[in-house]
VMD Tcl script that builds the backbone (N, CA, C; Angstrom):
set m [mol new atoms 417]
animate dup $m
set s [atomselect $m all]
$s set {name element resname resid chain x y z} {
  {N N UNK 1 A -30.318 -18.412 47.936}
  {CA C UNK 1 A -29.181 -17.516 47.862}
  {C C UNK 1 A -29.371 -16.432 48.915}
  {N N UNK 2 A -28.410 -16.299 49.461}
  {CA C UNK 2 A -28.260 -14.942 50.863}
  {C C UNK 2 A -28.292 -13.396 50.106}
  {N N UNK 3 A -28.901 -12.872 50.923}
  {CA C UNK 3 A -28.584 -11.352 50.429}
  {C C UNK 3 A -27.594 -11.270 49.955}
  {N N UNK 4 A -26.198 -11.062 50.596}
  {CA C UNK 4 A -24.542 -10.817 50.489}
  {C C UNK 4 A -24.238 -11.813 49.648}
  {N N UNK 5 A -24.746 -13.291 48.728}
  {CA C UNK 5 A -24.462 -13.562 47.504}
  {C C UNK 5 A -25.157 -12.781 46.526}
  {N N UNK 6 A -26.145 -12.452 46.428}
  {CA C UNK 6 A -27.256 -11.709 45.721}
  {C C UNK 6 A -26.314 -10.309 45.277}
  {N N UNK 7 A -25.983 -9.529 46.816}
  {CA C UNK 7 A -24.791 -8.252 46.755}
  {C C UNK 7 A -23.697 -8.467 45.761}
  {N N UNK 8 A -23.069 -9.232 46.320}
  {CA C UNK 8 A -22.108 -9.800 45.387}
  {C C UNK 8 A -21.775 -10.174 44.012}
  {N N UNK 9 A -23.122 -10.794 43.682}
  {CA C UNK 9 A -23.347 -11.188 42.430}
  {C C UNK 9 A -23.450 -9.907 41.722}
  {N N UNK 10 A -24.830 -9.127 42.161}
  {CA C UNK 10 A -24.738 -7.714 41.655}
  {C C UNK 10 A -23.534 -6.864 41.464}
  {N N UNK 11 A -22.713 -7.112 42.353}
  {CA C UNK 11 A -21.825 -5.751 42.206}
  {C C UNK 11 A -20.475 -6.839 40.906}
  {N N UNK 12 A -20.256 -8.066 41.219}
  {CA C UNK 12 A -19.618 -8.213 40.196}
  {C C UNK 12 A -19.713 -8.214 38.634}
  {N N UNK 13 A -21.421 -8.253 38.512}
  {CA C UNK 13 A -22.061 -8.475 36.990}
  {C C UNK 13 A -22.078 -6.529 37.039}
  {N N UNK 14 A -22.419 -5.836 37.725}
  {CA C UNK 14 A -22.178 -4.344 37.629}
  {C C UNK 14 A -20.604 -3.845 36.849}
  {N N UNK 15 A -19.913 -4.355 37.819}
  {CA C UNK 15 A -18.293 -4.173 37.264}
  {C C UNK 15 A -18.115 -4.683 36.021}
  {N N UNK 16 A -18.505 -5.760 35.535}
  {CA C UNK 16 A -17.906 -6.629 33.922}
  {C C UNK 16 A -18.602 -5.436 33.367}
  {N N UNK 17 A -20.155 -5.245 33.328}
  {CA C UNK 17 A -20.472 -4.498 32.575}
  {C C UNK 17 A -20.195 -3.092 32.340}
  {N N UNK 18 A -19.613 -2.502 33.636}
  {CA C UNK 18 A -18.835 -0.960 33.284}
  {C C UNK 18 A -17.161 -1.190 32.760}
  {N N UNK 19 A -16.630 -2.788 32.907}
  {CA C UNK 19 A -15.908 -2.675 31.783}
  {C C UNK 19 A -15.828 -2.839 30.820}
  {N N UNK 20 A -16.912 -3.655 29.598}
  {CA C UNK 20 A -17.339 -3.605 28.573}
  {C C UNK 20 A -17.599 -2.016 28.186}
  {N N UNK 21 A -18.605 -1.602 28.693}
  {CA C UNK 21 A -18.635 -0.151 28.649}
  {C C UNK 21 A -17.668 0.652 28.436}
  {N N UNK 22 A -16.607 1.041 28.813}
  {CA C UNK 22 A -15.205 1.431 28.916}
  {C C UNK 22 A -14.498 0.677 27.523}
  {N N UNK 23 A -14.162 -0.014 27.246}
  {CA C UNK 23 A -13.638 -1.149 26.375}
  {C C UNK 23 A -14.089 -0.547 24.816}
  {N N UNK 24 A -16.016 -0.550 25.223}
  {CA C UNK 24 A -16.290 -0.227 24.178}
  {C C UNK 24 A -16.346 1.502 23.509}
  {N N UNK 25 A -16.281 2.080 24.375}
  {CA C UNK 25 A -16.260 3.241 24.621}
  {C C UNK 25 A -14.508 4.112 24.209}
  {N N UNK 26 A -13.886 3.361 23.565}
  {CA C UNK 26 A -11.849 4.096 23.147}
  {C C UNK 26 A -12.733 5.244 22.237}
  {N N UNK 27 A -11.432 5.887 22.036}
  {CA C UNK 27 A -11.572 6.500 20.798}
  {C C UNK 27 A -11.212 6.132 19.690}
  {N N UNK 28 A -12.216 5.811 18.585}
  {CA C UNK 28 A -11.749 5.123 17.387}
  {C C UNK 28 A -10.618 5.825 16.553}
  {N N UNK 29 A -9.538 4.957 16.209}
  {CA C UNK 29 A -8.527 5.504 15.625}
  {C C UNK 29 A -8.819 6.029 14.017}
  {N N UNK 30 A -8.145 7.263 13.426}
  {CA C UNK 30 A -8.396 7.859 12.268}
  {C C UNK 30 A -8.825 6.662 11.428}
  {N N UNK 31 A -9.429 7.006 10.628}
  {CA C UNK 31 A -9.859 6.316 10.185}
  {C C UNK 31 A -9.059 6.369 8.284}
  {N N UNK 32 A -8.561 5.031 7.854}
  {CA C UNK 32 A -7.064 5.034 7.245}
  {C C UNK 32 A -8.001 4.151 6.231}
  {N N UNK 33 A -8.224 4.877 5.325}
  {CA C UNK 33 A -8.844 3.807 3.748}
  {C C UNK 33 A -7.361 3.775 2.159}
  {N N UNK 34 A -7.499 2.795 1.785}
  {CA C UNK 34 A -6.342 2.899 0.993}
  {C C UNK 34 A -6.967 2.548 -0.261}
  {N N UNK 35 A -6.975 3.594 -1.169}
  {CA C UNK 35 A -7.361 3.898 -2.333}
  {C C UNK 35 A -6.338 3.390 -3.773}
  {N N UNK 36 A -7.371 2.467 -4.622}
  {CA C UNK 36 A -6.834 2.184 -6.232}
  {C C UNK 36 A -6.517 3.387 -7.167}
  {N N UNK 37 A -5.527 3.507 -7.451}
  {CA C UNK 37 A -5.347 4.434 -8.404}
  {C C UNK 37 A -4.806 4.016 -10.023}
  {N N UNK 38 A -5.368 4.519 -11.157}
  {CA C UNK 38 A -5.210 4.324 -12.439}
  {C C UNK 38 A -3.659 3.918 -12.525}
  {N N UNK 39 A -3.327 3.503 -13.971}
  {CA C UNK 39 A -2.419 3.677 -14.051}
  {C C UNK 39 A -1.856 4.939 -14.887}
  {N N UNK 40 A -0.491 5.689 -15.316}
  {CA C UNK 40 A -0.046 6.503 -16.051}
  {C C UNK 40 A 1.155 6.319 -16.692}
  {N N UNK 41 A 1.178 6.558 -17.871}
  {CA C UNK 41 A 2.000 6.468 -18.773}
  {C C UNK 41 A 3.142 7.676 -18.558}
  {N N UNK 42 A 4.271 7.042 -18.854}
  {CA C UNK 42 A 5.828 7.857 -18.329}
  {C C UNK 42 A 5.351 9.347 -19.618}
  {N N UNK 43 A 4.945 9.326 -20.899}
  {CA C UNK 43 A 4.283 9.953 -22.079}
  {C C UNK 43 A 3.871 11.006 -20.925}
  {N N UNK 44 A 3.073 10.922 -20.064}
  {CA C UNK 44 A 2.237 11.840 -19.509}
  {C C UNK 44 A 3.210 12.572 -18.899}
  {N N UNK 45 A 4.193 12.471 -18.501}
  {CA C UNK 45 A 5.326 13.077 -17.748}
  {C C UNK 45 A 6.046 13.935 -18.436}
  {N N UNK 46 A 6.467 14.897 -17.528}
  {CA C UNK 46 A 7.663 15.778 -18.254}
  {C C UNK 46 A 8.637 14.661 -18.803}
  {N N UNK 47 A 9.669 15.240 -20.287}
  {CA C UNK 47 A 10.802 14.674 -20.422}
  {C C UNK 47 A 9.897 12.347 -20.806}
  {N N UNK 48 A 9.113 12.739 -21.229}
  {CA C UNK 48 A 8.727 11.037 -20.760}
  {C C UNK 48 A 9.458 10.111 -22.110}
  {N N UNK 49 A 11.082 10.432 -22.088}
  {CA C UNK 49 A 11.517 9.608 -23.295}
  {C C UNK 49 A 11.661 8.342 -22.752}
  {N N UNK 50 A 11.803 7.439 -23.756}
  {CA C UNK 50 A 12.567 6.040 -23.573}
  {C C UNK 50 A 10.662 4.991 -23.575}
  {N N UNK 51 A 9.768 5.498 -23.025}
  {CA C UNK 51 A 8.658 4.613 -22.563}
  {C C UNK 51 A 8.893 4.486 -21.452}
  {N N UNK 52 A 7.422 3.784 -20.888}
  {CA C UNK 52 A 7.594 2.977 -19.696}
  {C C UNK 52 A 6.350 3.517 -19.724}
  {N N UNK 53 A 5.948 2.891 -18.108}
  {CA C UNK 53 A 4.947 3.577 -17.200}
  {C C UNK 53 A 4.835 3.140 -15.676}
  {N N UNK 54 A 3.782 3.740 -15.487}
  {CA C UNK 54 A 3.590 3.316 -14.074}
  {C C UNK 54 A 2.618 2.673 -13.134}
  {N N UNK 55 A 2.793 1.428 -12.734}
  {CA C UNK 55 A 1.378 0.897 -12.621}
  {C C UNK 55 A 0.975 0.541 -10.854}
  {N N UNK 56 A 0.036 -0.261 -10.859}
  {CA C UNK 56 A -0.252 -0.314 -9.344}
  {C C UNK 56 A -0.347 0.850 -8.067}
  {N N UNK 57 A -0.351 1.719 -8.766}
  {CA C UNK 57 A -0.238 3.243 -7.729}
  {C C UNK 57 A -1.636 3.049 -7.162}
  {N N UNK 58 A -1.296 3.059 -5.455}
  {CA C UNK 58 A -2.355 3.316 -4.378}
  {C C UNK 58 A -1.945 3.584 -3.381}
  {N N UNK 59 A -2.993 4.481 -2.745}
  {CA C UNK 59 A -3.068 5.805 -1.670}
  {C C UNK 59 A -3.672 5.556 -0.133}
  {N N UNK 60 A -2.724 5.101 0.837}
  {CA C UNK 60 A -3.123 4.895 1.986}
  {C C UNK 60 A -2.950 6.200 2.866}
  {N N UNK 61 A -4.336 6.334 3.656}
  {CA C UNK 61 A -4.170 7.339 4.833}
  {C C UNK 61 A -5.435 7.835 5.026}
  {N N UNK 62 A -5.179 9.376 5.419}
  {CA C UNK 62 A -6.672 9.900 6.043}
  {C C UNK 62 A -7.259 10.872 5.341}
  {N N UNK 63 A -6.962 10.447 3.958}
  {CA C UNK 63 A -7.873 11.018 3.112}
  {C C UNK 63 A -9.235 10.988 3.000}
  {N N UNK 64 A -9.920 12.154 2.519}
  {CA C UNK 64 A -11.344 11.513 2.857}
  {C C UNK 64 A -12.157 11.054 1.548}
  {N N UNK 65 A -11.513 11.381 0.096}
  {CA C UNK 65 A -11.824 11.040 -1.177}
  {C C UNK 65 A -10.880 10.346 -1.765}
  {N N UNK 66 A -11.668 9.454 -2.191}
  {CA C UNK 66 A -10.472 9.098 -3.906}
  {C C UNK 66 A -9.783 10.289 -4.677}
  {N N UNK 67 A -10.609 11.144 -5.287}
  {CA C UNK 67 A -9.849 11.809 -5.847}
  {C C UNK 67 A -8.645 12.594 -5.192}
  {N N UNK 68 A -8.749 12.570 -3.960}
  {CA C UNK 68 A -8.038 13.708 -3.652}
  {C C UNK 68 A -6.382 12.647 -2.842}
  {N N UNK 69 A -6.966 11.699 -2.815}
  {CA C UNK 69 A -5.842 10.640 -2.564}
  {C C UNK 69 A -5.289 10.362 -4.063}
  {N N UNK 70 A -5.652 10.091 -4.844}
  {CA C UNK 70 A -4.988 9.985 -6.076}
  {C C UNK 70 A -4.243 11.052 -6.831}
  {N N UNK 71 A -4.919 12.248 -6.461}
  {CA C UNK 71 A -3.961 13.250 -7.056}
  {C C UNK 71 A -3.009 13.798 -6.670}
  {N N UNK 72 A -3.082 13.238 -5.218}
  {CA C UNK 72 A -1.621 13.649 -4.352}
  {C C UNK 72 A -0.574 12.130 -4.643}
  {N N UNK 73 A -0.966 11.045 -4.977}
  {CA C UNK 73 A -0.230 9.980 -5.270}
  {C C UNK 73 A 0.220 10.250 -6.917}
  {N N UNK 74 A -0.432 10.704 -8.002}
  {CA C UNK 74 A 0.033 11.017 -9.441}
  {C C UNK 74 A 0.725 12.279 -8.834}
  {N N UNK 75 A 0.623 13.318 -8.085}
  {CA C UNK 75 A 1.704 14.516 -8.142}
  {C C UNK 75 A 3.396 13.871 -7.307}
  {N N UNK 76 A 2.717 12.814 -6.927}
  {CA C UNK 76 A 4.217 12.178 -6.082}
  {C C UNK 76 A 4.726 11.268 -7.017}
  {N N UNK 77 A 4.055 10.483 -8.058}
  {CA C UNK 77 A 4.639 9.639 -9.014}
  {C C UNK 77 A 5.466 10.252 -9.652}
  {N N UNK 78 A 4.984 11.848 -10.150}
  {CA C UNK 78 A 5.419 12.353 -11.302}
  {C C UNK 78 A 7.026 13.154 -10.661}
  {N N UNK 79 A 6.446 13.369 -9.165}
  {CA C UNK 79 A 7.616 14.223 -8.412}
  {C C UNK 79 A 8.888 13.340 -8.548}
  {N N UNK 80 A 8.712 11.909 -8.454}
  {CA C UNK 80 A 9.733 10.980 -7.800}
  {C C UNK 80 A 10.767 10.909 -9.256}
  {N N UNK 81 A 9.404 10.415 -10.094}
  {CA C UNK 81 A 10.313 10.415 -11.821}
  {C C UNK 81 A 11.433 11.623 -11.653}
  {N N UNK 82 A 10.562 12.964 -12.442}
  {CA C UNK 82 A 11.456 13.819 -11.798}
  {C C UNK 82 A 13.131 14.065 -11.436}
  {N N UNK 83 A 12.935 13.407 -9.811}
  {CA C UNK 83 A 13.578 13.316 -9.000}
  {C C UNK 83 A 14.937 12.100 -9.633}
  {N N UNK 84 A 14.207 11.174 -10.067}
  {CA C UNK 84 A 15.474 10.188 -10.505}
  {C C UNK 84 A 15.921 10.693 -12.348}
  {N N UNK 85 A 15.325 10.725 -12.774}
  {CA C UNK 85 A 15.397 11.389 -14.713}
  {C C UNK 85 A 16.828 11.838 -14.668}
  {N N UNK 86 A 17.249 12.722 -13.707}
  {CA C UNK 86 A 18.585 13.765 -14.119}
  {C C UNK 86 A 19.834 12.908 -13.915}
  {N N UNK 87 A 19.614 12.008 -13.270}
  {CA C UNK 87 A 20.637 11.014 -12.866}
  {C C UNK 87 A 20.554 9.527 -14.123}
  {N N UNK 88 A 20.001 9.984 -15.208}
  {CA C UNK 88 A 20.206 9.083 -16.250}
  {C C UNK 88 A 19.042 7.952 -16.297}
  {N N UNK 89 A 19.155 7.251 -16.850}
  {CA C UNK 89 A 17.579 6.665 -17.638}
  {C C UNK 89 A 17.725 5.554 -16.452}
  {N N UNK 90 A 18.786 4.985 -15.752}
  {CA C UNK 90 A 18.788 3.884 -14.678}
  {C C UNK 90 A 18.504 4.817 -13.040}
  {N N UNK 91 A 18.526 6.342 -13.462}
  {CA C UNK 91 A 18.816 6.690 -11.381}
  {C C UNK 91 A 17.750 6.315 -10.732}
  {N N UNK 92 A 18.122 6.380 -9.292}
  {CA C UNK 92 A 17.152 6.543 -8.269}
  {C C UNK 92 A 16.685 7.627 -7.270}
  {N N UNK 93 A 15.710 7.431 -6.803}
  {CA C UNK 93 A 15.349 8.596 -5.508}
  {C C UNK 93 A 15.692 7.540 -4.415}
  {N N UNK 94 A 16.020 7.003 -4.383}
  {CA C UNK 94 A 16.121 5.864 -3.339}
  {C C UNK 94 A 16.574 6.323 -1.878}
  {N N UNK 95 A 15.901 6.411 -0.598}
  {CA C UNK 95 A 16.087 7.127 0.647}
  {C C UNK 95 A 16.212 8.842 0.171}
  {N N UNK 96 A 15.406 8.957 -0.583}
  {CA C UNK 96 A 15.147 10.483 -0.699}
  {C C UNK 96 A 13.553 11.063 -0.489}
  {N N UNK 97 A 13.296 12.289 0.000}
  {CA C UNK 97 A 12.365 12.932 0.204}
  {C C UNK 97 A 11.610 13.848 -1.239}
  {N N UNK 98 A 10.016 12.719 -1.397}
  {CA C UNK 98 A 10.007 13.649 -2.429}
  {C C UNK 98 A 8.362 13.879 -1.944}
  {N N UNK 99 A 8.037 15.152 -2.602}
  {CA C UNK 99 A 6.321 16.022 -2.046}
  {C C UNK 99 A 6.344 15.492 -0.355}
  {N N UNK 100 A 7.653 15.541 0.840}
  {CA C UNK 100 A 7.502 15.933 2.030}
  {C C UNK 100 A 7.275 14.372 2.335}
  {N N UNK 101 A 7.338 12.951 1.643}
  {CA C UNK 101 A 7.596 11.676 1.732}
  {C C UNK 101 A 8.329 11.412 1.615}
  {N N UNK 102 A 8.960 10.377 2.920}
  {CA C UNK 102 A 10.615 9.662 2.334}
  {C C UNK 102 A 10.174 8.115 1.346}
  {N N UNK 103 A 10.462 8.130 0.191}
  {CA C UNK 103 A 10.866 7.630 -0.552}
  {C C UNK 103 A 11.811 5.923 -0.181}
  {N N UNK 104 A 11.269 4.849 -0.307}
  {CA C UNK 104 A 12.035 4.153 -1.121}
  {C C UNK 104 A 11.723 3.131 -2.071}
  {N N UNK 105 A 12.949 2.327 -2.632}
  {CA C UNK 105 A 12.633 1.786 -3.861}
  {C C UNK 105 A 13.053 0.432 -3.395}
  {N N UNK 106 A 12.492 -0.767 -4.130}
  {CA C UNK 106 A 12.491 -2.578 -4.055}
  {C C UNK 106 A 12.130 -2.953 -4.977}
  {N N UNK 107 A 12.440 -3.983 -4.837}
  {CA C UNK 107 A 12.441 -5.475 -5.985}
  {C C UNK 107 A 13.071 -4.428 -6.884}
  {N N UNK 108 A 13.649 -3.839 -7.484}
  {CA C UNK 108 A 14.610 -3.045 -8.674}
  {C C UNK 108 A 14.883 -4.404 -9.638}
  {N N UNK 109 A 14.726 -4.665 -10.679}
  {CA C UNK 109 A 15.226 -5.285 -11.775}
  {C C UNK 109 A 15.626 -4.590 -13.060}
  {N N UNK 110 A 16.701 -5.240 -13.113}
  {CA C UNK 110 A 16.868 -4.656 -14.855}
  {C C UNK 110 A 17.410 -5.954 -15.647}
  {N N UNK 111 A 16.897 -5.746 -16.880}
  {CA C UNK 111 A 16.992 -6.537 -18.330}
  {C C UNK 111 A 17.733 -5.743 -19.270}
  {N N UNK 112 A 18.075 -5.649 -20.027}
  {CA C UNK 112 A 18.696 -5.027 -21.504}
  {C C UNK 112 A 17.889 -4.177 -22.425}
  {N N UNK 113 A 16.504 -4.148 -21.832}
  {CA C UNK 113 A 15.212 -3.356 -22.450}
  {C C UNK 113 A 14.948 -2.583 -21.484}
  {N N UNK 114 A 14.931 -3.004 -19.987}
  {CA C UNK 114 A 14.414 -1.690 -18.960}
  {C C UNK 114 A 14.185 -2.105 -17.880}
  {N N UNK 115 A 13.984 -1.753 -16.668}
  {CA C UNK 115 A 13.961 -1.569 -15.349}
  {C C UNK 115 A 12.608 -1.620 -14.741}
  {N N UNK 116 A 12.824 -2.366 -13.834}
  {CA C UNK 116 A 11.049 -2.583 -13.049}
  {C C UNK 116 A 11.376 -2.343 -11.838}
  {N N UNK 117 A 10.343 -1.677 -10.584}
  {CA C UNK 117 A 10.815 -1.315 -9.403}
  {C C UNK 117 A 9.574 -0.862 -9.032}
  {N N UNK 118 A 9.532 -1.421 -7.559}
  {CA C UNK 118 A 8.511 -0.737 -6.378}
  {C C UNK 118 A 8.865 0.593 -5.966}
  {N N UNK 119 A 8.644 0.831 -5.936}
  {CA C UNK 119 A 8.825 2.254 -4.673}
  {C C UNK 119 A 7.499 2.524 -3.823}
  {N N UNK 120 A 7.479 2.753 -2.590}
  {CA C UNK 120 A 6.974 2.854 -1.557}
  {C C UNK 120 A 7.293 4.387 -0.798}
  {N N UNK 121 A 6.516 5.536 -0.739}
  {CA C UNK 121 A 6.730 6.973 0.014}
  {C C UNK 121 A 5.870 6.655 1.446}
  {N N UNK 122 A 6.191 7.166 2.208}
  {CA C UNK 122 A 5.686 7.508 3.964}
  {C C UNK 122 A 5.771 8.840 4.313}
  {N N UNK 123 A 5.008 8.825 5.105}
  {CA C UNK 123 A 5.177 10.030 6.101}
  {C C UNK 123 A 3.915 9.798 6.988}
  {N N UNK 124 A 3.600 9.295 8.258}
  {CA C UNK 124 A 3.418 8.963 9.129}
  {C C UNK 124 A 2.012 8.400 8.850}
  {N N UNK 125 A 0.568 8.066 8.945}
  {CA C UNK 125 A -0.033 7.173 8.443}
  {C C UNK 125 A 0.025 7.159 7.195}
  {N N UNK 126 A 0.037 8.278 5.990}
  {CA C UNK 126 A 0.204 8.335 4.984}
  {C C UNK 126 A 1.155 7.838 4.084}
  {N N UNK 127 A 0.730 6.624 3.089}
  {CA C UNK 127 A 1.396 5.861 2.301}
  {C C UNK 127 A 1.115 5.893 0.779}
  {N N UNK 128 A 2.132 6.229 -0.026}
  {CA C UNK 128 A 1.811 6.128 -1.722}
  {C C UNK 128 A 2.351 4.702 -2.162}
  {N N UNK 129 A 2.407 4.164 -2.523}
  {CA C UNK 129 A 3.376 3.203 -3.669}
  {C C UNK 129 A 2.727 3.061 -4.770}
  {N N UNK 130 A 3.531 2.750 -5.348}
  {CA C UNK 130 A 3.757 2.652 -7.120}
  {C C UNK 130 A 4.592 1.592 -7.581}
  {N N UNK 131 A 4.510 1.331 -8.966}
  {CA C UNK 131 A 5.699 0.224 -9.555}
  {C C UNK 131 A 5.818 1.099 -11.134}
  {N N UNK 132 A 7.588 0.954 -11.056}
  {CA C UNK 132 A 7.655 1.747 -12.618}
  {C C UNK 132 A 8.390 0.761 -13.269}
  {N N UNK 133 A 8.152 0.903 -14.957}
  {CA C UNK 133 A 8.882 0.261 -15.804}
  {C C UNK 133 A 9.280 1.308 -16.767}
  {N N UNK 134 A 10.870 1.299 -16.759}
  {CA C UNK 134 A 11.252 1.991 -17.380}
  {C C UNK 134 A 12.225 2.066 -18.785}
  {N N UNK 135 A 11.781 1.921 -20.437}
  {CA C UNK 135 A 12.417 1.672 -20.990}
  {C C UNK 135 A 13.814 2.001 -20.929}
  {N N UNK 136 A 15.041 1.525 -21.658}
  {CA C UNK 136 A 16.348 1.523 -21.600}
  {C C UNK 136 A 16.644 1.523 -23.096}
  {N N UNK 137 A 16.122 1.783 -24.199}
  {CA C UNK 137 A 16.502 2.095 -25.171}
  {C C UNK 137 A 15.110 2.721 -25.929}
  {N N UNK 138 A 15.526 3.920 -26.773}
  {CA C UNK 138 A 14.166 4.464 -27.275}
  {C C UNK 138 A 13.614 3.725 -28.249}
  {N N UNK 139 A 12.536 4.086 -28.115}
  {CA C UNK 139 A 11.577 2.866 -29.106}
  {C C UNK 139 A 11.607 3.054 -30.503}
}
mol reanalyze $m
mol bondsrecalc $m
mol representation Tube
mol addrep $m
């Protein structure tokens, strides 16, 4: 092998490796853990007539604890209830802003006993969802 392949060789195995370097070297993006949260009974809520509850509630974003992701997801469960209650035992928050999250609601079902529904809140990495069941006649 000639010098000037030898050069060559060097300077191209130089370059791959200062772009690996570089490559490996980004800035790692926030770092986004999405947290299980209990479930809660509608009982626990202001006004919690009729039954129900609320299940599957979990807390995506840049929180840095469980607890502290969960208690901002139960103060948004309880906000959203709330938010739909005054509008009768069927309303919604649906495309509404609730604890500074826009709000919405899916899969919505109702039966002759009560109402089942996703709801999903955002606000920019930060994600709550929940699923409520909500009785339709008091027990």
């Amino acid at each position: 092998m000639t010098s000037s392949h030898r050069f060559i060789r060097a300077v191209v195995l130089s370059v791959a490796c200062l772009t690996v370097g570089l490559v490996g070297a980004q800035p790692a993006a926030a770092a986004t853990k999405t947290y299980g949260c209990s479930d809660v009974t509608v009982a626990k809520t202001p006004e919690g007539t009729y039954g129900g509850y609320f299940t599957n509630i979990s807390a995506r974003g840049s929180w840095t604890k469980k607890s502290s992701a969960c208690k901002s997801a139960y103060s948004l469960v309880q906000a959203y209830y709330k938010c739909r209650r005054p509008k009768g035992v069927k309303g919604t928050c649906h495309n509404k802003t609730v604890n500074g999250l826009k709000c919405r609601e899916s899969n919505r079902r109702t039966s002759p006993s009560f109402i089942t529904a996703t709801v999903t809140c955002t606000k920019g990495s930060k994600r709550i969802k929940h699923s409520y069941q909500q009785g339709l006649r008091k027990p």
